[in-house]
KEGUGU-850198 format. One record per residue (C-alpha): residue in one letter; x, y, z. Coordinates in steps of 0.1 Angstrom, whole numbers. Layout:
{'A' {X Y Z}}
...
This chain:
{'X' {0 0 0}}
{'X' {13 34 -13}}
{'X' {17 62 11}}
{'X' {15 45 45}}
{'X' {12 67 74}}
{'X' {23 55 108}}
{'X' {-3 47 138}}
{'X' {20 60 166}}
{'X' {36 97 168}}
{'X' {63 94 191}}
{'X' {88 126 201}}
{'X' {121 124 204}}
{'X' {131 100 230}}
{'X' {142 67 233}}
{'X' {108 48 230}}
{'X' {112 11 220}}
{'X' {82 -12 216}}
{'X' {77 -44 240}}
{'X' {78 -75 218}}
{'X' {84 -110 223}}
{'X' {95 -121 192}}
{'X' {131 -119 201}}
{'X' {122 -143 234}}
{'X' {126 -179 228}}
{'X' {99 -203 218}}
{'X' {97 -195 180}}
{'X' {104 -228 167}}
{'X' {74 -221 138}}
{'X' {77 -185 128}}
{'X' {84 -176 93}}
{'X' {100 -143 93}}
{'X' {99 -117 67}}
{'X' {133 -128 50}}
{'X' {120 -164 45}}
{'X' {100 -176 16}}
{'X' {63 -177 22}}
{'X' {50 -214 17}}
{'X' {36 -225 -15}}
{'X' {4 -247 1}}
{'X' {-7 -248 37}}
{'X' {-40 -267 52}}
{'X' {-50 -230 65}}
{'X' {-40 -195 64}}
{'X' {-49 -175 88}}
{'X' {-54 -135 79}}
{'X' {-42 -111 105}}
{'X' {-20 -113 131}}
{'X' {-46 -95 163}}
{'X' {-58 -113 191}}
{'X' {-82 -131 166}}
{'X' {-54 -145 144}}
{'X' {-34 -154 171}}
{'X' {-67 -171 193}}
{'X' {-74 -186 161}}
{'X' {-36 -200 157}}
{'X' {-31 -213 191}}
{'X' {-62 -229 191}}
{'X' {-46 -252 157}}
{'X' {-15 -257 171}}
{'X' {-20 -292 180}}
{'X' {-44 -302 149}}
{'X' {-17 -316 127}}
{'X' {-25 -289 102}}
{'X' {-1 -270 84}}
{'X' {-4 -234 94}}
{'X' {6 -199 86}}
{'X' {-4 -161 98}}
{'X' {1 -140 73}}
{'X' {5 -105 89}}
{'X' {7 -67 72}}
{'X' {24 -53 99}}
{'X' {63 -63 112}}
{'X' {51 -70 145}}
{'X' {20 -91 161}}
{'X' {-7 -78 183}}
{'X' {-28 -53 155}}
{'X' {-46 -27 173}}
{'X' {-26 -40 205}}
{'X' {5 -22 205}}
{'X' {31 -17 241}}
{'X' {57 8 237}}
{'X' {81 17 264}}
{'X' {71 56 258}}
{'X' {103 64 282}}
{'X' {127 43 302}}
{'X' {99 42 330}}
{'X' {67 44 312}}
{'X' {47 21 297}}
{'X' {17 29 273}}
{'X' {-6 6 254}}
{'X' {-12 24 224}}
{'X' {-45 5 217}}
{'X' {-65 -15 240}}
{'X' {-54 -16 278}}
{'X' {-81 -30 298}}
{'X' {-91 -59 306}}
{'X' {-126 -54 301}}
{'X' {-152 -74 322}}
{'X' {-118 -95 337}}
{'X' {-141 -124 354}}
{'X' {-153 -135 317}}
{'X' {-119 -121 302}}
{'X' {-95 -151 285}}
{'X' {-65 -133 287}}
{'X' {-66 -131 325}}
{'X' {-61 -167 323}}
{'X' {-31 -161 293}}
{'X' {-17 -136 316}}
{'X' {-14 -159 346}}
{'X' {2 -185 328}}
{'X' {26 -162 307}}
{'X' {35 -150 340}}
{'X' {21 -113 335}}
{'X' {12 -93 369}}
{'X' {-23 -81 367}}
{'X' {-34 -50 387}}
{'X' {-64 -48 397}}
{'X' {-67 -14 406}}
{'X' {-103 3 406}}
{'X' {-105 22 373}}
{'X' {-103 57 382}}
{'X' {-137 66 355}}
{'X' {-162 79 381}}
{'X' {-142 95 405}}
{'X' {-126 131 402}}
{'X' {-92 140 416}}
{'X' {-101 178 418}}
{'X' {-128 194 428}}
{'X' {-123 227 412}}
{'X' {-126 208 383}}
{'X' {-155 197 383}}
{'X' {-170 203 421}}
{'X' {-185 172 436}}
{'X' {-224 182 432}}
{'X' {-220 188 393}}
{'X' {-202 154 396}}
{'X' {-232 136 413}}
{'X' {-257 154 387}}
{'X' {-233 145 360}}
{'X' {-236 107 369}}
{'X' {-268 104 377}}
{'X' {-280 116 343}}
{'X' {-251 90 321}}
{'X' {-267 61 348}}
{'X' {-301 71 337}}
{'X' {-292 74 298}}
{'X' {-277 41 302}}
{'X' {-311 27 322}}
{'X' {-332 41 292}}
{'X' {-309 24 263}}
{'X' {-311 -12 282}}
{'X' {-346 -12 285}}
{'X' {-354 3 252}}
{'X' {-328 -26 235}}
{'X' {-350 -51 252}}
{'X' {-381 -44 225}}
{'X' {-361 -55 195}}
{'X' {-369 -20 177}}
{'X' {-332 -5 167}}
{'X' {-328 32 166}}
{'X' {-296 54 171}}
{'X' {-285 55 205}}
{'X' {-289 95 206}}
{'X' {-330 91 209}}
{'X' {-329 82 244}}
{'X' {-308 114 256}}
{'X' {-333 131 277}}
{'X' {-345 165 258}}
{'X' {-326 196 273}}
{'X' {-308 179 298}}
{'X' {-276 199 305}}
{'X' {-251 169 308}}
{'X' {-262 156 270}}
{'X' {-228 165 252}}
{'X' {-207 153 277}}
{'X' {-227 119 279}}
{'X' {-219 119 241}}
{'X' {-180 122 245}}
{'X' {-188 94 273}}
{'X' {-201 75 242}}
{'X' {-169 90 219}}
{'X' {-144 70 244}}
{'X' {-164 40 251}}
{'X' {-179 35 213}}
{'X' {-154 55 193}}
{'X' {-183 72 180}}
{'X' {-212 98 191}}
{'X' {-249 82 204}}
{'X' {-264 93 168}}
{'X' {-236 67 152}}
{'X' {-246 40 177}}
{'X' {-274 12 171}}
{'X' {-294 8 208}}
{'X' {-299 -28 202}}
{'X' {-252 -34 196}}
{'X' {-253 -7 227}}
{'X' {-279 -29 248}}
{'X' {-256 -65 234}}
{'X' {-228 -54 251}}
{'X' {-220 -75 282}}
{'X' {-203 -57 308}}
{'X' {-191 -68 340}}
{'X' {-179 -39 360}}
{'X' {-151 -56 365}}
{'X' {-116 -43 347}}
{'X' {-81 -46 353}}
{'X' {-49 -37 340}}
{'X' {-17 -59 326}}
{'X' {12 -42 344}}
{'X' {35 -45 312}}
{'X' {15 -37 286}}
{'X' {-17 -55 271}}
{'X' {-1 -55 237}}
{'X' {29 -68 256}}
{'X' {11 -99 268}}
{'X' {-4 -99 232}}
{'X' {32 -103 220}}
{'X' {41 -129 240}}
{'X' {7 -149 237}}
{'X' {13 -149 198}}
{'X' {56 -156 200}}
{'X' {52 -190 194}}
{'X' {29 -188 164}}
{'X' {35 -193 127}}
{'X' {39 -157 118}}
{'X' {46 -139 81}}
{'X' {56 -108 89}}
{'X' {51 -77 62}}
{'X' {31 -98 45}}
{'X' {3 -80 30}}
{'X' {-30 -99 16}}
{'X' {-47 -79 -13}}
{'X' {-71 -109 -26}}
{'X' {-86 -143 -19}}
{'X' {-94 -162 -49}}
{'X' {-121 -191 -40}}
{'X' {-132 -199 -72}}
{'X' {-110 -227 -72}}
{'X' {-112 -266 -51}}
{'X' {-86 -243 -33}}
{'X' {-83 -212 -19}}
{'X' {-58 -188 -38}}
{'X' {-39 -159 -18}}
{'X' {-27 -129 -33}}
{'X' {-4 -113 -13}}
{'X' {29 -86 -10}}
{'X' {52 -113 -10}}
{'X' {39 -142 -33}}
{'X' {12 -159 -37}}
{'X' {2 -191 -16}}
{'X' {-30 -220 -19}}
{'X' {-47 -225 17}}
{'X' {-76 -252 21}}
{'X' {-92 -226 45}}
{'X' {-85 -193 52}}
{'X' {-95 -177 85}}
{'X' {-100 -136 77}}
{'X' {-95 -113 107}}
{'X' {-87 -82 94}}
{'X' {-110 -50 108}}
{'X' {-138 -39 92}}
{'X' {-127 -7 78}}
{'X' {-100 -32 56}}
{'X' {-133 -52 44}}
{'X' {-155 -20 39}}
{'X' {-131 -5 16}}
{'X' {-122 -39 -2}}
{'X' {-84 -39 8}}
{'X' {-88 -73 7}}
{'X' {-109 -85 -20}}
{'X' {-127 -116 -26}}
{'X' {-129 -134 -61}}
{'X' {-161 -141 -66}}
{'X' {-172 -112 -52}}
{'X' {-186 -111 -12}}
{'X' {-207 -87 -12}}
{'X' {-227 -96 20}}
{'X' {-196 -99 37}}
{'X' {-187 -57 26}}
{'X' {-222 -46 34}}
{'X' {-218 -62 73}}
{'X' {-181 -48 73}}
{'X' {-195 -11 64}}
{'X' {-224 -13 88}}
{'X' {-196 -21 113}}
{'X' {-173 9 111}}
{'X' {-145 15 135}}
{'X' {-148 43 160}}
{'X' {-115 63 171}}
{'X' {-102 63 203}}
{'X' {-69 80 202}}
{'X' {-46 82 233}}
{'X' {-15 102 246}}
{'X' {12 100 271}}
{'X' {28 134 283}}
{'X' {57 128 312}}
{'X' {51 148 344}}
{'X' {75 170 363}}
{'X' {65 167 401}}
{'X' {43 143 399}}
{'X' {35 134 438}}
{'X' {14 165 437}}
{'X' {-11 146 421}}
{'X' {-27 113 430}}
{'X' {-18 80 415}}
{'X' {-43 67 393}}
{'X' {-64 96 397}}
{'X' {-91 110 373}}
{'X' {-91 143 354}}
{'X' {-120 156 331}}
{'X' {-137 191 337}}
{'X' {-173 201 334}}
{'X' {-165 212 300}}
{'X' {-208 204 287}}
{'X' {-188 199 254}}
{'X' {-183 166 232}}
{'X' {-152 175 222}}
{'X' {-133 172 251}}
{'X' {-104 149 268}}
{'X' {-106 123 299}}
{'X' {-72 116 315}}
{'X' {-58 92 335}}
{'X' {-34 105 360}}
{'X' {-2 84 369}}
{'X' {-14 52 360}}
{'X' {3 26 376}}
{'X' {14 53 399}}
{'X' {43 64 367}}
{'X' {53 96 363}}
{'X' {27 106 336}}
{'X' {-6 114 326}}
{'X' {-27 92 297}}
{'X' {-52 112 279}}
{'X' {-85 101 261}}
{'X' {-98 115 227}}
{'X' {-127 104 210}}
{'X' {-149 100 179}}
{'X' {-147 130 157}}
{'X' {-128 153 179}}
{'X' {-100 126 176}}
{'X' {-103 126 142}}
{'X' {-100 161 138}}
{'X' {-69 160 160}}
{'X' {-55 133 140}}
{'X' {-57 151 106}}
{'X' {-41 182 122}}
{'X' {-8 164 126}}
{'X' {15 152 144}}
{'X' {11 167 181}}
{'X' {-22 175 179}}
{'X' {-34 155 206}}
{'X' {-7 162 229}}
{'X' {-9 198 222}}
{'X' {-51 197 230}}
{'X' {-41 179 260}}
{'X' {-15 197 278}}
{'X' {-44 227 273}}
{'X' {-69 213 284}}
{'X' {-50 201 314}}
{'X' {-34 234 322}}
{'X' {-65 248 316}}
{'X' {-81 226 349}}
{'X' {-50 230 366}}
{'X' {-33 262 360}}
{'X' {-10 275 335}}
{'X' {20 261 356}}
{'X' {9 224 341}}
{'X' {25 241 308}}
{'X' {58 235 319}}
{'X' {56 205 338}}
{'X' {41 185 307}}
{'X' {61 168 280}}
{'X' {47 149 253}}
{'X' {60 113 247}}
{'X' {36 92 224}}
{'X' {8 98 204}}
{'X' {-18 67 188}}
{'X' {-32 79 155}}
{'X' {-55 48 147}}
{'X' {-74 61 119}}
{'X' {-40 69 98}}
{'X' {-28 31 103}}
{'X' {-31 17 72}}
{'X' {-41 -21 87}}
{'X' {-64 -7 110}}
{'X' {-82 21 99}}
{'X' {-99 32 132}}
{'X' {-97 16 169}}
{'X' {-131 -7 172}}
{'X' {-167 -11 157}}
{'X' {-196 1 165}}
{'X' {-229 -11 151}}
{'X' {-246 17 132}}
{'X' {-285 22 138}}
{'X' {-305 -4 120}}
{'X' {-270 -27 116}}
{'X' {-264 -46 152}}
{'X' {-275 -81 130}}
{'X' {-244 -74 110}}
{'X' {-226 -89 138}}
{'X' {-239 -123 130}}
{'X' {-236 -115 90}}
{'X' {-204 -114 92}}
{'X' {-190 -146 115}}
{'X' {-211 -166 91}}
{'X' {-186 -193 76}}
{'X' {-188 -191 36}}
{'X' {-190 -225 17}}
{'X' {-170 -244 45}}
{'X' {-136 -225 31}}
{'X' {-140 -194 45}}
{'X' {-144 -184 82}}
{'X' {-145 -147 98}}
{'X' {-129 -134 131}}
{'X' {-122 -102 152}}
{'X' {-137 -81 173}}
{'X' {-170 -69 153}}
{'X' {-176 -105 150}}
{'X' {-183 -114 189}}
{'X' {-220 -107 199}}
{'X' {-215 -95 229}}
{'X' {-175 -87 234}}
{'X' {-173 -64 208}}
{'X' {-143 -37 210}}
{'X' {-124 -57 229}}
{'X' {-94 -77 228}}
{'X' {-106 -105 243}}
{'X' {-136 -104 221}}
{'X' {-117 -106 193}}
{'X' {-93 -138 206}}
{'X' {-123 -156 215}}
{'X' {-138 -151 182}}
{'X' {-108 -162 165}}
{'X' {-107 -198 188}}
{'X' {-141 -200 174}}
{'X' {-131 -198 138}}
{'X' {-108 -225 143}}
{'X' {-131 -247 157}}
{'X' {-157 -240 127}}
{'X' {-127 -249 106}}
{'X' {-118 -279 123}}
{'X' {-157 -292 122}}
{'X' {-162 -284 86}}
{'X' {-129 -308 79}}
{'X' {-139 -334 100}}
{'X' {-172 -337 78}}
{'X' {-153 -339 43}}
């Protein structure tokens, strides 16, 4: 792909990202210097917590297997960087969302990964000038009412944008829309009520104290990998599958496709013949943005570890951030839907220049000099991801199902937007990849 744009801004330090692949372990991985294989039993598209749930859960079939991976590294919109010698920032996903149903708390425990389990920091305030504690109290009691209105209007089956159920006039209505710009990477009038009202959350979320694209990383080092291997068309015309890709071309009994919608939406991939159920799904599932930053901190025990910081701003485009997580000498800021997006397209710096005044601006101008940006994600401008996660659009939360649906036996369907009730998270996306492989498995056991 011409003109590739990177997902990560970082300033001039000495980040490095966390990886595994140098670790041992890799007795199977093809890297990018080797030849690709001419056959394999499956190929498996996409090396994100879907390929790699789906490749683990192969390892012991006897198949012959291979991931064949855009990027140079594994984990897709998991990404750990080291964003200074003491800092550690997950780029894309970083919370184990609903951890008592999660899979990779298990992966984490056995790949010897500390978990905190700190309370997330969402509800609470650090300062009350801020946002004083009464506007606070008024503030949440409107999102828990919203949220009370969308559950019990998904129960009738009727799908309508999310937006509808904002109370008319209430003051707290934009911000509850940036709520919606973090959690959905979208605004309410983007968002189908039924997908909103699928979502199964726990309450319960913890951290991974290295990195959650670390742990990624390590889950996938053992894996069959093809790195900077780009896939531009799947031929199934044929008894077998045909693979078009930037290093060769390869035949694959079945191929496992777990690219993210946007890829499928805008036929990166294409199919010969044609799938055009399969693009319809993809583009009622679009990705969302969710950008983050990391800015170092000068004095940082004047302010709380794992604090919250978000002022009553009764504006959608605003920030949330996250102060010293993990107690680190830094604060981790929050942009969503299309205030992100306008950040992104502004450049480089953007989101850590909106920060640090938004920050100072809650804080007092003397934040200006005690703020250094680090990192930056810019998800939309990743070429192999094309946003952060999907969201159903009104009239569209049965695209879910559209799109898992196996095709002739030969061709299954993974990631995130496919799980029915884990969507936009990682471990929505592995799960839906171990159920790939079995679909695969069961549809060669009846030839």
């Amino acid at each position: 792909m011409a003109g590739l744009v990177p997902a990560i801004h970082v300033f001039d330090i000495g980040r490095k990202d966390v990886d595994a692949r140098d670790k041992p372990g890799h007795d199977y991985e093809i890297d990018d210097h080797m030849s690709l294989p001419s056959s394999v039993d499956i190929a498996i598209i996409g090396a994100g917590a879907a390929g790699l749930g789906a490749a683990q859960a192969l390892k012991n079939s006897g198949l012959s297997v291979v991931v064949l991976e855009a990027r140079d590294r594994v984990g897709g919109r998991g990404h750990t960087i080291m964003a200074a010698p003491d800092i550690v920032f997950d780029l894309g996903c970083g919370w184990l969302h609903s951890a008592d149903k999660n899979s990779f708390v298990k992966i984490a425990e056995q790949l010897n990964f500390e978990i905190d389990k700190t309370r997330p920091p969402w509800r609470e305030q650090s300062f009350d000038a801020a946002f004083p504690l009464k506007e606070r109290a008024d503030f949440m009691a409107a999102l828990d009412a919203f949220y009370e209105r969308v559950h019990e209007a998904a129960k009738s089956g009727r799908d309508s944008a999310a937006s509808t159920y904002l109370e008319p006039g209430n003051r707290w209505n934009p911000m509850i829309d940036a709520i919606s710009t973090y959690a959905n990477g979208a605004e309410l009038d983007a968002v189908s009520v039924l997908d909103l009202g699928a979502y199964e959350d726990t309450g319960i979320n913890w951290r991974v104290r290295r990195g959650y694209g670390a742990l990624m990383a390590a889950y996938g080092a053992s894996c069959p990998l093809a790195f900077n291997c780009e896939v531009t068309l799947i031929d199934h015309s044929g008894k077998r599958l045909r693979i078009e890709t930037s290093r060769g071309f390869l035949s694959a009994g079945q191929v496992i496709v777990t690219v993210p919608t946007n890829l499928l939406a805008d036929e990166v991939i294409r199919f010969h013949p044609a799938l055009p159920a399969k693009v319809d799904a993809a583009r009622g599932l679009p990705l969302g943005l969710a950008d983050k930053v990391m800015l170092a901190l000068d004095e940082p025990q004047a302010l709380p570890k794992d604090g919250n910081l978000r002022g009553a701003t009764m504006r959608t485009a605003m920030g949330s951030y996250h102060l010293r997580p993990f107690g680190q000498a830094c604060i981790e800021g929050y942009f969503g839907g299309s205030f992100a997006q306008a950040l992104e397209n502004a450049g480089d710096g953007a989101l850590a220049a909106e920060a640090i005044d938004e920050i100072a601006a809650l804080l007092g101008t003397d934040y200006r000099r005690k703020l250094k940006p680090l990192a930056e994600s810019r998800w939309s401008h990743d070429p192999f991801a094309r946003g952060s996660y999907s969201h159903a659009l009104p009239g569209h939360a049965g695209k879910r199902a559209v799109l898992a649906a196996p095709v002739d036996g030969r061709l299954f369907f993974a990631g995130e937007a496919t799980s029915p009730n884990f969507f936009s998270t990682a471990h929505g996306a592995r799960d839906s990849g171990e159920r790939a492989a079995g679909e695969v498995l069961a549809s060669i056991a009846k030839a």
